[in-house]
Legacy VTK file of the C-alpha trace (Angstrom):
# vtk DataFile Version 3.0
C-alpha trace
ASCII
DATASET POLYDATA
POINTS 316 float
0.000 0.000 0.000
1.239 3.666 -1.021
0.643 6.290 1.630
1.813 9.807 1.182
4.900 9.367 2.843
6.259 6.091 0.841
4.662 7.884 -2.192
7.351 11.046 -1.508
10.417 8.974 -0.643
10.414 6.391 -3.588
9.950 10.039 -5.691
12.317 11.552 -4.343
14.818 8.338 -4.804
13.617 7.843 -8.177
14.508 11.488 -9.667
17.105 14.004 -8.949
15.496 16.559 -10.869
12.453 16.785 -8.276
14.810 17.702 -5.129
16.465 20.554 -7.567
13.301 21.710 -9.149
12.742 25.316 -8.738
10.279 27.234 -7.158
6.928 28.604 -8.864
7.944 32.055 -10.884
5.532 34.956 -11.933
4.557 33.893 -15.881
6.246 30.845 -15.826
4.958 27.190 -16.783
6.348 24.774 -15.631
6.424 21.512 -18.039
6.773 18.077 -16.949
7.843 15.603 -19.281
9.104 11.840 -19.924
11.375 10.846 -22.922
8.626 10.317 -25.694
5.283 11.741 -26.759
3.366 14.817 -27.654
5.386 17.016 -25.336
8.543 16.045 -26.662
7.584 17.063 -30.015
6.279 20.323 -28.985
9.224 21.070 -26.719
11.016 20.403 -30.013
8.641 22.925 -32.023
8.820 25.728 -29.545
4.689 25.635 -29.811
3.712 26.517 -26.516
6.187 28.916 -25.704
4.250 30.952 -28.889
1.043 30.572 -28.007
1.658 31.164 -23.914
3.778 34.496 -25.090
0.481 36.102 -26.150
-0.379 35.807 -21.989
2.748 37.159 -20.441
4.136 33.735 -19.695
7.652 31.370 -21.002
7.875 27.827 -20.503
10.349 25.795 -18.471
10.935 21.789 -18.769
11.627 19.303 -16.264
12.464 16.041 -17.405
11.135 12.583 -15.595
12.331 9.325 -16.036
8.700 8.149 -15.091
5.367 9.272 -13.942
5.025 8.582 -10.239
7.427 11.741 -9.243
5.946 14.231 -11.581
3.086 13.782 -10.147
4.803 14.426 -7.138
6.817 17.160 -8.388
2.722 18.594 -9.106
2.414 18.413 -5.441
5.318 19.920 -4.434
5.095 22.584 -6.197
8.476 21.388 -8.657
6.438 21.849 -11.590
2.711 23.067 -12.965
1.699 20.476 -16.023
2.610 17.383 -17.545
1.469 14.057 -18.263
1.754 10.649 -17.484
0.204 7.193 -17.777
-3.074 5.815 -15.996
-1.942 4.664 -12.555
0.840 7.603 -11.386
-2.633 10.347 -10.993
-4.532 7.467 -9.065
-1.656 6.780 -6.718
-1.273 10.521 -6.107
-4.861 10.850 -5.639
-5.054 8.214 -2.810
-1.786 9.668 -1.393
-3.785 13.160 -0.845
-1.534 15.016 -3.519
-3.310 17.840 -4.988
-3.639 17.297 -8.880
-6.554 17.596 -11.226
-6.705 15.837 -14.793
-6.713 18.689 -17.474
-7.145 16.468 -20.829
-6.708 13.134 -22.038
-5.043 10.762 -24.968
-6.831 7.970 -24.978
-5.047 4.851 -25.855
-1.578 6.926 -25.025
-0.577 3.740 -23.489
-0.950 1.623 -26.475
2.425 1.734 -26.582
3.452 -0.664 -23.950
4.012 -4.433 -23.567
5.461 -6.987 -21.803
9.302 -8.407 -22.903
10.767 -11.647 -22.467
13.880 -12.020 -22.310
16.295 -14.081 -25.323
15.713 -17.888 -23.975
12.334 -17.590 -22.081
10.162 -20.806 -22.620
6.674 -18.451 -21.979
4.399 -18.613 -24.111
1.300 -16.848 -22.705
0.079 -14.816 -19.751
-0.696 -17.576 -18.004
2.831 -18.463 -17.787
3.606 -15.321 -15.819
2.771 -17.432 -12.557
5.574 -18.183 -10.066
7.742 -15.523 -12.206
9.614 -12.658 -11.253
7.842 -10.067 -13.447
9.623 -6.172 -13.215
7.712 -3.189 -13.623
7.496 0.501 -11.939
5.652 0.959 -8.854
2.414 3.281 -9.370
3.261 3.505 -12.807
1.194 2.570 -16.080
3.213 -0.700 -16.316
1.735 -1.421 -12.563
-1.582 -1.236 -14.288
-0.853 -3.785 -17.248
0.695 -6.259 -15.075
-2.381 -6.556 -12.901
-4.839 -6.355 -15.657
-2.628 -8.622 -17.749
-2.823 -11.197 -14.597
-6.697 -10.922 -14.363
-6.509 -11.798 -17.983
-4.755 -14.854 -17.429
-6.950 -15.548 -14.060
-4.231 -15.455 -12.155
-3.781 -13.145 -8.874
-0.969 -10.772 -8.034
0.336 -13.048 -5.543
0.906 -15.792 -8.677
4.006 -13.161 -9.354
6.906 -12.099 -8.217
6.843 -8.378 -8.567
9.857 -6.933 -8.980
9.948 -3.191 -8.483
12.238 -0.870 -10.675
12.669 2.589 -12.294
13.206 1.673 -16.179
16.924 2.058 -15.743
17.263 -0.535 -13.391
14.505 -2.878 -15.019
16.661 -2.393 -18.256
19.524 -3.619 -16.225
17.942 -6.565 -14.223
16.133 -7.718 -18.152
19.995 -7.420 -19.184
21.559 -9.566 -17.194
18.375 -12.608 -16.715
17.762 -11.406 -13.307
13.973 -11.316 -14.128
11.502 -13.562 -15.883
9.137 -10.918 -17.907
9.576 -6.925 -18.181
6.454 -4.823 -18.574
7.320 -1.456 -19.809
6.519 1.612 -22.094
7.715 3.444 -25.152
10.404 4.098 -26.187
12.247 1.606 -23.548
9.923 -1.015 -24.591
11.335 -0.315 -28.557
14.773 -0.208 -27.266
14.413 -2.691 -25.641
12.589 -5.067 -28.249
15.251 -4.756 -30.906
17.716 -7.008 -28.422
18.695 -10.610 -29.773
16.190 -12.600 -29.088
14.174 -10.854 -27.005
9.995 -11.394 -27.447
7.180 -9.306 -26.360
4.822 -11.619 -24.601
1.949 -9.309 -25.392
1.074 -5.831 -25.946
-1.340 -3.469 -23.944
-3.443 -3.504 -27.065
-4.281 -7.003 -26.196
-4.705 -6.652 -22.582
-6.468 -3.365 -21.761
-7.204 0.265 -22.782
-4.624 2.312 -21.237
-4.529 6.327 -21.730
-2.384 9.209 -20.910
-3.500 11.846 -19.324
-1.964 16.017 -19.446
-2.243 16.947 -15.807
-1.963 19.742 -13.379
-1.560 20.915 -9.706
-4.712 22.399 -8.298
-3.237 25.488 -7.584
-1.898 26.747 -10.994
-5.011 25.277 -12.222
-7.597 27.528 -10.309
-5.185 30.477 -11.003
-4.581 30.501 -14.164
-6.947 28.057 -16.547
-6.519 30.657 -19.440
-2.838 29.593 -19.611
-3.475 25.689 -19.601
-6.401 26.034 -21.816
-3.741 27.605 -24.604
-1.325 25.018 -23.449
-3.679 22.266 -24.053
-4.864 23.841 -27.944
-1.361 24.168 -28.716
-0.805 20.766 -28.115
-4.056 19.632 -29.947
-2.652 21.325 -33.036
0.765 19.017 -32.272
-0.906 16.280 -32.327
-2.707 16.783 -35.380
0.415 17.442 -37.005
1.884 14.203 -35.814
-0.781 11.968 -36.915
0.723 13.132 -40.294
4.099 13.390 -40.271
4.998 10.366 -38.285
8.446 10.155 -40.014
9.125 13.679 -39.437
7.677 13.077 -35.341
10.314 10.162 -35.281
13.053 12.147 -36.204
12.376 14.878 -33.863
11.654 12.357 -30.892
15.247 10.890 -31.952
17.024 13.913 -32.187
15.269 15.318 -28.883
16.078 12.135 -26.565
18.245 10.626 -27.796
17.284 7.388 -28.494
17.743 5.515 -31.860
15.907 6.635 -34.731
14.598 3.099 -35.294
13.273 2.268 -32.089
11.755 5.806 -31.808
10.066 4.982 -35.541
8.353 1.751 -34.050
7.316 3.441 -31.012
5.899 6.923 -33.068
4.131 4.068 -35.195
1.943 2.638 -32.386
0.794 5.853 -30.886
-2.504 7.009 -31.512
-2.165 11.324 -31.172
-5.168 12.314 -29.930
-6.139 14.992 -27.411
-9.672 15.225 -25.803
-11.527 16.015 -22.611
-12.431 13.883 -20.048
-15.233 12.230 -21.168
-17.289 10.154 -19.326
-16.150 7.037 -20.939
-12.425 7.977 -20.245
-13.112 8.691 -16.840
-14.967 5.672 -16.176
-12.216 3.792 -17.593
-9.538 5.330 -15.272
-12.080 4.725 -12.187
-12.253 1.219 -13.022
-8.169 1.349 -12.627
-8.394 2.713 -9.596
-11.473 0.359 -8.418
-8.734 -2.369 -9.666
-5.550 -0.865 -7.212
-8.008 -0.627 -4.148
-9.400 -3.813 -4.470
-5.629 -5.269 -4.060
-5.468 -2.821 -1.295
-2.573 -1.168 -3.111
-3.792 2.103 -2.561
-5.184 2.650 0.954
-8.510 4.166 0.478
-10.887 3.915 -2.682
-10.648 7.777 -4.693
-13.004 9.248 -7.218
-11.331 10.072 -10.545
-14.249 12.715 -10.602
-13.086 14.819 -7.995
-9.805 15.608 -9.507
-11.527 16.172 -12.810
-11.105 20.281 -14.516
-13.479 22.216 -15.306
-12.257 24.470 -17.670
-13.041 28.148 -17.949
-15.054 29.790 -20.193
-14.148 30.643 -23.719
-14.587 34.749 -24.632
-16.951 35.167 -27.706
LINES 1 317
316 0 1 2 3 4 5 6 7 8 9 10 11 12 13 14 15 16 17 18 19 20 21 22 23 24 25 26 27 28 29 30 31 32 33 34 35 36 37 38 39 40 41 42 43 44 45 46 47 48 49 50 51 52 53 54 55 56 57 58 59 60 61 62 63 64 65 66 67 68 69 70 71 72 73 74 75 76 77 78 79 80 81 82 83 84 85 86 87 88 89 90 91 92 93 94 95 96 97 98 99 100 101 102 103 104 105 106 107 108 109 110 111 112 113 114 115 116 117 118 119 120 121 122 123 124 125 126 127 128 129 130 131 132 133 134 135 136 137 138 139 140 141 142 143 144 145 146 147 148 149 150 151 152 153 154 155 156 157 158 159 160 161 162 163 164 165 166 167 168 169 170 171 172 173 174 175 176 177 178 179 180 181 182 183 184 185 186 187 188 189 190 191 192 193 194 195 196 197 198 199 200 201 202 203 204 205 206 207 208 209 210 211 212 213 214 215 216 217 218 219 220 221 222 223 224 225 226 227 228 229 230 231 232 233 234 235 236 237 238 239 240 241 242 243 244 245 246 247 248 249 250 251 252 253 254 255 256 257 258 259 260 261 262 263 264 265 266 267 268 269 270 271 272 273 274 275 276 277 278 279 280 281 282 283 284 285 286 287 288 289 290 291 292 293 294 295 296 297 298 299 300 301 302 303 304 305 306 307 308 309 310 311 312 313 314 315
């Protein structure tokens, strides 16, 4: 179970960049972001930083190696937007951190899957039990390995979990210390390419999974114009991705560094779209965390609707 407390320390441990993140400035926003997606390509693009000059504010980024502590950093005031996969806003949520969900990508997850390393003898899901299976804690890879175990019919106790940051899950997959990796884009495409390596299954076959742009409370109430034109810019990236995915490759490539190839497979399984949260979508994250407090990994069942925006008015 994930209390506020163990929520802070393991985000804290997790990313430097949270204990050195600066303090809210006058006409500043603050950007979260994780090495692949919409955000990439508009930090890439300069888009925001346009449209947010027309309202007195720049842009700053802050870089995460995974969801769980920017959601944090949303808390602590490290940062004022960003996005992240379905479970790292439910863990929050149950941890009392103060975050609303500004927009959605539904089926931003698709791009996830579970690897086996070069030699494994599994075959399907089922043959997850009595493994040791690595994924991030209160991340979106938390929420395919349990959903991907209901699947099967099996319970989280049939597994082994094995908790790691993708760095060290990279590492453990490396060296055979672990049976099955469940992971995102673009470590997942990295990761895919090795010799031998297999992807069990992908979240396509397992379960919706969406991304969600997110905010702290705070900035929100203050100043919704600013995420409002944050969130249209981004609409209009996303547009522009869906077609130029060879161009979004190469700009993903040349902002993260990873390899062109791998970032081409991962820009080719990601459905760019940006919406509200509609009812459907917010059912569907509700049902994830119904899911996490039925295993009595969060400590208290949450609403997804209280943490839902309302955005402000449009002039004219």
């Amino acid at each position: 179970m994930l209390d506020r407390r163990t929520f802070l320390a393991a985000s804290l441990a997790a990313v430097p960049a949270l204990r050195g993140a600066r303090a809210a400035e006058p006409g500043v926003l603050r950007i979260g972001y994780q090495k692949n997606g919409i955000l990439v390509v508009a930090k890439q693009q300069g888009i925001i930083e346009r449209r947010l000059a027309a309202l007195g504010h720049t842009v700053r980024w802050v870089e995460f190696s995974l969801g769980p502590p920017l959601v944090e950093a949303l808390s602590l005031d490290g940062i004022d937007f960003g996005q992240t996969g379905d479970a790292p806003p439910i863990f929050a949520q149950a941890a009392r951190s103060s975050l609303v969900y500004i927009a959605a990508q539904e089926a931003g997850g698709s791009g996830a899957g579970i690897l086996l390393p070069k030699g494994s003898t599994l075959r399907s899901l089922a043959d997850l039990k009595g493994r040791r299976v690595a994924f991030g804690k209160a991340t979106s890879a938390h929420n395919l390995t349990v959903a991907a175990l209901e699947k099967a019919g099996l319970s989280y106790a049939d597994i082994e979990p094995v908790l790691l940051a993708p760095a060290d899950a990279a590492a453990a997959f490396a060296r055979g210390s672990v049976d099955a990796w469940v992971i995102w884009d673009p470590y997942l495409a990295i990761a895919e390419a090795g010799e031998g390596v297999r992807v069990l299954a992908f979240a396509t076959e397992i379960t919706p999974q969406n991304n969600f742009f997110l905010a702290s409370r705070a900035f929100a109430e203050a100043h919704g114009p600013v995420l409002v034109a944050a969130i249209d810019a981004l609409s209009e990236v996303a547009a522009w991705c869906r077609e130029n995915r060879g161009a979004v490759a190469a700009l993903l490539s040349q902002g993260t560094g990873v390899p062109l190839p791998a970032t081409r497979r991962a820009v080719d399984r990601n459905d760019y779209v940006i919406g509200p949260m509609t009812a459907r979508v917010t059912a569907e994250q509700q049902a994830v965390a119904d899911r996490f407090h039925a295993l009595k990994l969060i400590p208290q069942p949450i609403r997804i609707t209280d943490a839902v925006w309302t955005p402000p008015a449009r002039n004219g």
